[in-house]
ZALUM-416847 format. One record per residue (C-alpha): x, y, z. Coordinates in steps of 0.25 Angstrom, whole numbers, padded with zeros to 4 digits, always signed. Example, Ala and Ser with C-alpha at 12.3 -4.5 7.8 and 13.67 -1.06 7.14 Angstrom:
ZALUM-416847
+0049-0018+0031+0055-0004+0029
end
This chain:
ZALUM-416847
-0087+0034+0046-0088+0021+0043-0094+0016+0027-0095+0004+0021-0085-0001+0017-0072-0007+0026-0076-0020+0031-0083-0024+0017-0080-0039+0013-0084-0045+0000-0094-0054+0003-0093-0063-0011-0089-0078-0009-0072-0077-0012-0074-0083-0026-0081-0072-0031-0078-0057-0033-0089-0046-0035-0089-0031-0036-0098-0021-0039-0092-0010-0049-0102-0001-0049-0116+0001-0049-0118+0003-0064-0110-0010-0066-0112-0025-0063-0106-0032-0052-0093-0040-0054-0092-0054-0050-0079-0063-0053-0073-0075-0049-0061-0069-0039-0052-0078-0049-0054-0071-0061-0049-0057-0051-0036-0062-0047-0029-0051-0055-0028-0036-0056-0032-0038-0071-0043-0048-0069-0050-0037-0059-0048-0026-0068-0055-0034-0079-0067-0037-0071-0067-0022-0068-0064-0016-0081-0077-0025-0086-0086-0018-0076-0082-0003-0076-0073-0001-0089-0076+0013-0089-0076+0018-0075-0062+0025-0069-0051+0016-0064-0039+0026-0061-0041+0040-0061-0028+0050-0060-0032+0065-0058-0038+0069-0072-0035+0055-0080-0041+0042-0077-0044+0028-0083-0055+0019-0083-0055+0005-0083-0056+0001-0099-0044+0011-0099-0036+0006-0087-0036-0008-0093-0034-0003-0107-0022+0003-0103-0016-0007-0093-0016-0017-0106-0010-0007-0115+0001-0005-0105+0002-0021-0102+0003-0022-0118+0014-0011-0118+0023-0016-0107+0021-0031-0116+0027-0022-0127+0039-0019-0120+0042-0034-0118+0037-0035-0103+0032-0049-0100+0022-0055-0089+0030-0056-0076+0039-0045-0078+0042-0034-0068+0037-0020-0071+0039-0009-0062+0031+0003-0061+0035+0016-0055+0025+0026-0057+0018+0037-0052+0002+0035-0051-0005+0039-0063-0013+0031-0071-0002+0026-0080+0005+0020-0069-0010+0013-0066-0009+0009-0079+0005+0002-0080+0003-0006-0067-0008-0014-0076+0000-0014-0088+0010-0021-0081-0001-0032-0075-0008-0035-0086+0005-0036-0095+0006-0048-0086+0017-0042-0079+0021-0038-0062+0020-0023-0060+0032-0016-0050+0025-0004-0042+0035+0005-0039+0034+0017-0031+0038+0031-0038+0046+0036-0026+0056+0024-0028+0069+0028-0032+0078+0022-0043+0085+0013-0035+0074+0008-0027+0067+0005-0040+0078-0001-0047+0077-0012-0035+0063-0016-0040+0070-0016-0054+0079-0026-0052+0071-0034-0042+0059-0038-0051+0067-0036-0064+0057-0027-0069+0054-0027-0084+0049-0013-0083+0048-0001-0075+0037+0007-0078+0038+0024-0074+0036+0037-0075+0043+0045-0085+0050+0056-0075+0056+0042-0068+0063+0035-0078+0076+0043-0078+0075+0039-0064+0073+0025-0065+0079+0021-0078+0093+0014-0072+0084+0008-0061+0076+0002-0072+0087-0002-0080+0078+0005-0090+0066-0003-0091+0056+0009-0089+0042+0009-0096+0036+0024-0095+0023+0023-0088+0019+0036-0088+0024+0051-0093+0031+0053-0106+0037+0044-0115+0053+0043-0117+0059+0035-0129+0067+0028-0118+0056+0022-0111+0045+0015-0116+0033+0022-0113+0018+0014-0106+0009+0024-0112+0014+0024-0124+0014+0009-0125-0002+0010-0118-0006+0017-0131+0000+0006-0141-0005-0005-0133-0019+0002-0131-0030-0010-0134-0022-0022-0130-0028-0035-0125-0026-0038-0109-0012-0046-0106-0015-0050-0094-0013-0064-0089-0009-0064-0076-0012-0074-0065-0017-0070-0051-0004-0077-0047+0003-0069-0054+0014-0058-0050+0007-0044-0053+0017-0034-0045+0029-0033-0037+0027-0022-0026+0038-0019-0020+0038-0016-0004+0043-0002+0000+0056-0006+0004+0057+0001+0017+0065-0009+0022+0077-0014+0012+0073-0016-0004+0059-0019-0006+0053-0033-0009+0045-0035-0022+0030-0041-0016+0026-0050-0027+0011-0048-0031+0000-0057-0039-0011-0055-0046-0019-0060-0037-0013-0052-0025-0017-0038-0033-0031-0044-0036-0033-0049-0022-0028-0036-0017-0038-0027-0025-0049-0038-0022-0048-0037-0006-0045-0023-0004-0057-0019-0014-0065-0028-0005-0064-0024+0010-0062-0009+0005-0077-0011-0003-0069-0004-0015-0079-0006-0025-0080+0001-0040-0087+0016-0036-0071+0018-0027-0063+0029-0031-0049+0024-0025-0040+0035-0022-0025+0031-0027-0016+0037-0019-0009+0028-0017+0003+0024-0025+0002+0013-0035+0014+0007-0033+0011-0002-0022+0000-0011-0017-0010-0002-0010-0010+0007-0021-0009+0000-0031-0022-0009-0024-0031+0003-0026-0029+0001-0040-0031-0014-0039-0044-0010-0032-0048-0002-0044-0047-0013-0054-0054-0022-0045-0066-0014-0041-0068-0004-0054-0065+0009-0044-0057+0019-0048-0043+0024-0042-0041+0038-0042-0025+0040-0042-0020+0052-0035-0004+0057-0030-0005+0060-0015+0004+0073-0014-0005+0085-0008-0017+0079+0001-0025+0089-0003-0026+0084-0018-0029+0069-0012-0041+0075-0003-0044+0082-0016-0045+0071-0024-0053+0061-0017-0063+0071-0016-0065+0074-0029-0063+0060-0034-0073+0054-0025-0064+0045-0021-0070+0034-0012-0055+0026-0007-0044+0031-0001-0033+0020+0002-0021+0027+0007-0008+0025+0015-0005+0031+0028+0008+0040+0023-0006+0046+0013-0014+0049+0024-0003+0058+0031+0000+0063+0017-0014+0067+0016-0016+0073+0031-0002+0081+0030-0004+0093+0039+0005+0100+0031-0003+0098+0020-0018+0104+0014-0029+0094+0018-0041+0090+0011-0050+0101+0006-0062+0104+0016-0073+0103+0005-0069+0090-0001-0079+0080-0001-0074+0066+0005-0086+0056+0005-0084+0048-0006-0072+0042+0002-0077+0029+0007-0061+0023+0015-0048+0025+0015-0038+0014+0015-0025+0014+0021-0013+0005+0023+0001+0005+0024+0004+0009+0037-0003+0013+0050-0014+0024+0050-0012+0034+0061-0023+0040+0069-0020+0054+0062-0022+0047+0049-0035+0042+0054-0041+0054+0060-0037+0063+0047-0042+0052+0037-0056+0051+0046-0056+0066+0048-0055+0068+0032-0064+0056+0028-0074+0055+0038-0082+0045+0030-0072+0037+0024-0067+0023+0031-0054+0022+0034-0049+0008+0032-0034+0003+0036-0026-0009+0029-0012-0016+0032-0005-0023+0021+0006-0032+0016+0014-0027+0003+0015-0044+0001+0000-0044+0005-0005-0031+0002-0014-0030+0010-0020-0038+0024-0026-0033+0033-0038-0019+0035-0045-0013+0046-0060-0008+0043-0065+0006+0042-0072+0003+0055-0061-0003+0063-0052+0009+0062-0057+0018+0072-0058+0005+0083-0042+0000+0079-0034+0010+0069-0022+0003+0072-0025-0009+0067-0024-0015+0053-0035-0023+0052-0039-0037+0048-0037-0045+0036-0042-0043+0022-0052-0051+0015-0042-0064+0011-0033-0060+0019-0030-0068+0033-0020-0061+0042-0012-0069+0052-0004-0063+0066+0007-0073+0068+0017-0075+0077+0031-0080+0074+0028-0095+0075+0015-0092+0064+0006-0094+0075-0006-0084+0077-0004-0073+0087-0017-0071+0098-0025-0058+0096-0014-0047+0099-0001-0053+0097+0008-0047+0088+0013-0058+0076+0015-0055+0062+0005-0053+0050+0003-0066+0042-0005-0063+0028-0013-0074+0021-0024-0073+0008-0024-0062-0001-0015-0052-0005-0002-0061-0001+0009-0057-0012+0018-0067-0019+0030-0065-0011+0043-0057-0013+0049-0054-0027+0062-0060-0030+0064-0061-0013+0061-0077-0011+0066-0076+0007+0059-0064+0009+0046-0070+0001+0048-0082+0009+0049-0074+0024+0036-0067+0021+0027-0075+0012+0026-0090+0018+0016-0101+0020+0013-0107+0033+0007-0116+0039-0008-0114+0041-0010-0107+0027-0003-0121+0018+0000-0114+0003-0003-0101+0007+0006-0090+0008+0006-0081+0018+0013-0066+0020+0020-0063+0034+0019-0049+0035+0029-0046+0045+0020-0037+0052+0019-0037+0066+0004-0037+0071-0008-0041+0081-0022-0044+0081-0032-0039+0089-0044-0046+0097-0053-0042+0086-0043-0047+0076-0038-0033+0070-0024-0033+0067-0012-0023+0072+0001-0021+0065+0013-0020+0074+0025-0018+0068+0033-0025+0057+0040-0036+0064+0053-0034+0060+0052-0018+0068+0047-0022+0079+0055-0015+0089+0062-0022+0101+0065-0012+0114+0064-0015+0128+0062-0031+0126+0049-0027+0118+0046-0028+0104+0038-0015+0100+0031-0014+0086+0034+0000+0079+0020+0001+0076+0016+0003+0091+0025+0013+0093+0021+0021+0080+0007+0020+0083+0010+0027+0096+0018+0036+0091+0006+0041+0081-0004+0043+0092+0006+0055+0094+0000+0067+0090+0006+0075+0079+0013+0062+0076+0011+0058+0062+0019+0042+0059+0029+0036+0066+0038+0023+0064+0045+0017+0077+0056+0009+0075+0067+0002+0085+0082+0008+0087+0091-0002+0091+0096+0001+0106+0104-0009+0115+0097-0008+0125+0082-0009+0122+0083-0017+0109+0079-0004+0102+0072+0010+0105+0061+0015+0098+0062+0026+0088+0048+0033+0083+0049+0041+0070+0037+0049+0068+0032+0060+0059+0023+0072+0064+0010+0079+0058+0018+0091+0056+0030+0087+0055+0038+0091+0066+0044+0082+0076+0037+0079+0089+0044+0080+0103+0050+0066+0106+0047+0068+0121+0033+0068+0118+0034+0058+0109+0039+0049+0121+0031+0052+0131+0019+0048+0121+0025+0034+0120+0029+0032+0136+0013+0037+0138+0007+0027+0129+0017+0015+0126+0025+0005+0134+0040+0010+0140+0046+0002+0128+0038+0008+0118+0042+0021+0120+0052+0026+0107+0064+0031+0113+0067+0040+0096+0057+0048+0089+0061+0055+0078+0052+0063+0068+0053+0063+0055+0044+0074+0044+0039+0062+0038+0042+0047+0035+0048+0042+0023+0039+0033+0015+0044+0020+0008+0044+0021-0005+0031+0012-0010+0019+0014-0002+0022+0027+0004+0023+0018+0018+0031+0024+0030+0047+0019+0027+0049+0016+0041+0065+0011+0037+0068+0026+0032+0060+0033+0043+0067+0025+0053+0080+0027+0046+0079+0042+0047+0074+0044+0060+0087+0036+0066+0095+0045+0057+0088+0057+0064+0090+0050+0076+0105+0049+0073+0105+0063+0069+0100+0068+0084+0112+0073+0092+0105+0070+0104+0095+0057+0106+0090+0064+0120+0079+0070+0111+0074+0058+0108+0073+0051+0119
end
């Protein structure tokens, strides 16, 4: 069932912002220039709704006054401790309202935040360390044994107990309770470095303003119609740019975020139930976390129908994971997104368009203009592939400290003078009603039989399988062909499928070259390690080392 929401645009002229904070308090109307930071949005808010929940976490919570009381104190801390504007601060943490709290401490000490995942290890973090030349790395207590070497020892505690080592952010929240605001920043300014996930080589730090948080939160909130009467379920992990949006989103609107661990489903399903919670954004590896087979689904009596979408981006939604999410939430929209990690976010399809094309990745964002080029920068016709060219909001800074690899993707051309534009490297195709398809990355294209075949064909395929859970499709090299294709998948319960079968589905529904000539099953895929995405590099790696293993390829073939 189809609500209103989805397709909701603002309608005020671009100069000026307005949102309604709730029915008890008046309506908020600022010039946009005066919203061009996280702090500047979080004013207005905190001016409007003060006392009303910002964060929840199980039995704890904070309201606004408090949130900003406490991101102050812990700006003035870190000050203490000799960190300046512009410094490097990383922040590994688990999610709880403390580490809520240090992300803000670090922007309004006029400072750029690091999100790092928790599942990093020492040396990956150590990387990030000696990249940015963090000032800082800010933690949980039971990591800094782990982590100390990597940090050369700059650790702040940032939440669990004290060690005279180390010193400690709560403890310096409470002798900095009171202080005045720090902030200064510009829109231009650099707020964050977000590393990408690094599933192919060392990760890149994506530069990040101001500006791009604020834009961020601004467009998102808009055609998602999130408004101050939300309760934003945060599931997901506030180390990376759609997590960490949902928070952005809260500032900006006066809703409420409602932090939760995703470990049994059970306990999620729980949770929005009985926190009435009214916006589920989520990734596709949640979804097949939350309708495991192997584990207890959600509660027969539990009551649903304050959920009014869920929001997923971050890889392709399968027809299971729509079926199950429909089934469960009858009354909810379903709406998809696509994103750049050095745009954020480009392109979303509708509540109501994804019934009629559940492939497909949408249109454009408001202030966003997407572009299909071909390799000469010209536009490609209504369903020819090109690559995915990013203009208008969201468009980060460029790469930290990596000048080639900022100049490759980040470039002006042309027909935009001035303006900098991102090339995503993402194969994709327009349709006659101007709905966008992603393709393929365009350096894993696969080359067999004289044909170029995008991985993301053959996966799709591949899911409409049934007991076939994901897949990735990748080319091995082959003299003769240019390359075979290989199909990794994972299965509902878990057991490999008959490859037999498998080819026969291919040879009845795809073209002779289309057909994988390998498919190797694994329990499930690995993820990389920030923003729980698919690690296609390591689930390639180990199904050719399965592959290596076989005494006989004749079952595979």
């Amino acid at each position: 069932m189809n609500r209103t929401m989805g397709s909701r645009q603002s309608t005020e002229p671009e100069h000026v912002l307005s949102f309604a904070l709730s029915t008890d308090h008046a309506v908020l109307v600022a010039p946009a220039r005066q919203l061009t930071t996280i702090p500047a949005q979080f004013e207005q808010t905190l001016s409007a709704v003060p006392d009303k929940a910002a964060v929840v976490s199980g039995c704890q919570s904070l309201t606004f006054r408090q949130l900003h009381a406490e991101a102050v104190a812990a700006a003035k801390g870190l000050e203490s401790l000799g960190m300046l504007p512009g410094d490097r601060v990383g922040i590994c943490m688990q999610k709880t309202l403390d580490q809520v709290v240090a992300i803000l401490g670090v922007l309004w000490a006029n400072a750029i935040f690091v999100p790092i995942h928790p599942v990093l290890h020492a040396e990956q973090i150590g990387h990030m360390v000696d990249d940015c030349d963090m000032k800082f790395l800010i933690t949980d207590s039971t990591r800094i044994a782990e982590f100390r070497d990597a940090a050369h020892g700059r650790i702040v505690i940032g939440h669990g107990p004290a060690e005279e080592e180390f010193p400690s952010l709560q403890e310096l929240r409470q002798k900095c309770q009171g202080s005045q605001s720090l902030f200064r920043g510009k829109a231009d300014d650099t707020a964050a470095i977000i590393y990408s996930s690094g599933s192919t080589g060392r990760p890149k730090g994506i530069v990040i303003s101001h500006k791009n948080l604020a834009d961020g939160a601004k467009i998102v909130a808009s055609y998602l119609g999130t408004k101050a009467t939300d309760r934003i379920a945060g599931v997901l992990s506030l180390n990376f740019d759609h997590g960490l949006n949902q928070l952005w989103q809260t500032l900006f609107t006066g809703s409420s975020l409602c932090l939760h661990d995703l470990i049994f489903p059970r306990d999620l399903f729980r949770m929005l139930a009985a926190q009435r919670i009214t916006a589920l954004p989520v990734m596709p590896v949640i979804i097949s976390r939350m309708f495991d087979p192997q584990l207890p689904g959600p509660d027969d009596d539990l009551d649903f129908s304050a959920l009014r979408y869920v929001s997923t981006t971050g890889g392709p939604v399968t027809a299971r994971m729509l079926d199950k999410l429909q089934k469960t939430f009858p009354d909810t929209d379903i709406v998809l997104m696509y994103g750049l990690t050095e745009a954020f976010r480009s392109s979303w399809l509708p509540a109501d368009q994804v019934a009629t094309r559940p492939t497909s990745i949408g249109k454009a964002i408001p202030e966003v203009e997407l572009c299909v080029l071909d390799e000469h920068g010209r536009d490609c016709a209504q369903g020819v592939p090109g690559q995915l060219v990013h203009r208008g909001g969201c468009v980060a800074k460029g790469y930290w400290n990596a000048p080639e690899a900022t100049a490759e993707r980040f470039r002006q051309i042309d027909r935009f003078p001035g303006e900098t534009v991102v090339f995503s490297g993402d194969l994709v195709r327009r349709d006659e009603a101007g709905y966008l398809y992603f393709l393929g990355r365009m350096d894993s294209m696969i080359k067999t039989h004289g044909f170029r075949v995008s991985p993301t064909e053959v996966e799709d395929h591949a899911r409409r399988f049934e007991g076939l859970l994901d897949a990735v499709a990748f080319g091995i090299d082959n003299p003769e062909i240019g390359q075979d294709i290989a199909v990794v998948y994972t299965t509902t319960d878990r057991t490999p499928l008959a490859s037999d079968t498998l080819t026969e589905h291919f040879r009845v529904g795809m073209p002779h070259h289309m057909v994988p000539r390998w498919f190797v099953h694994l329990e499930a895929f690995p993820s990389t390690s920030s923003g729980g995405k698919v690690d296609r590099v390591l689930a390639r790696q180990l199904s050719l080392e399965k592959l290596g293993a076989l005494s006989s390829v004749e079952n595979h073939s």
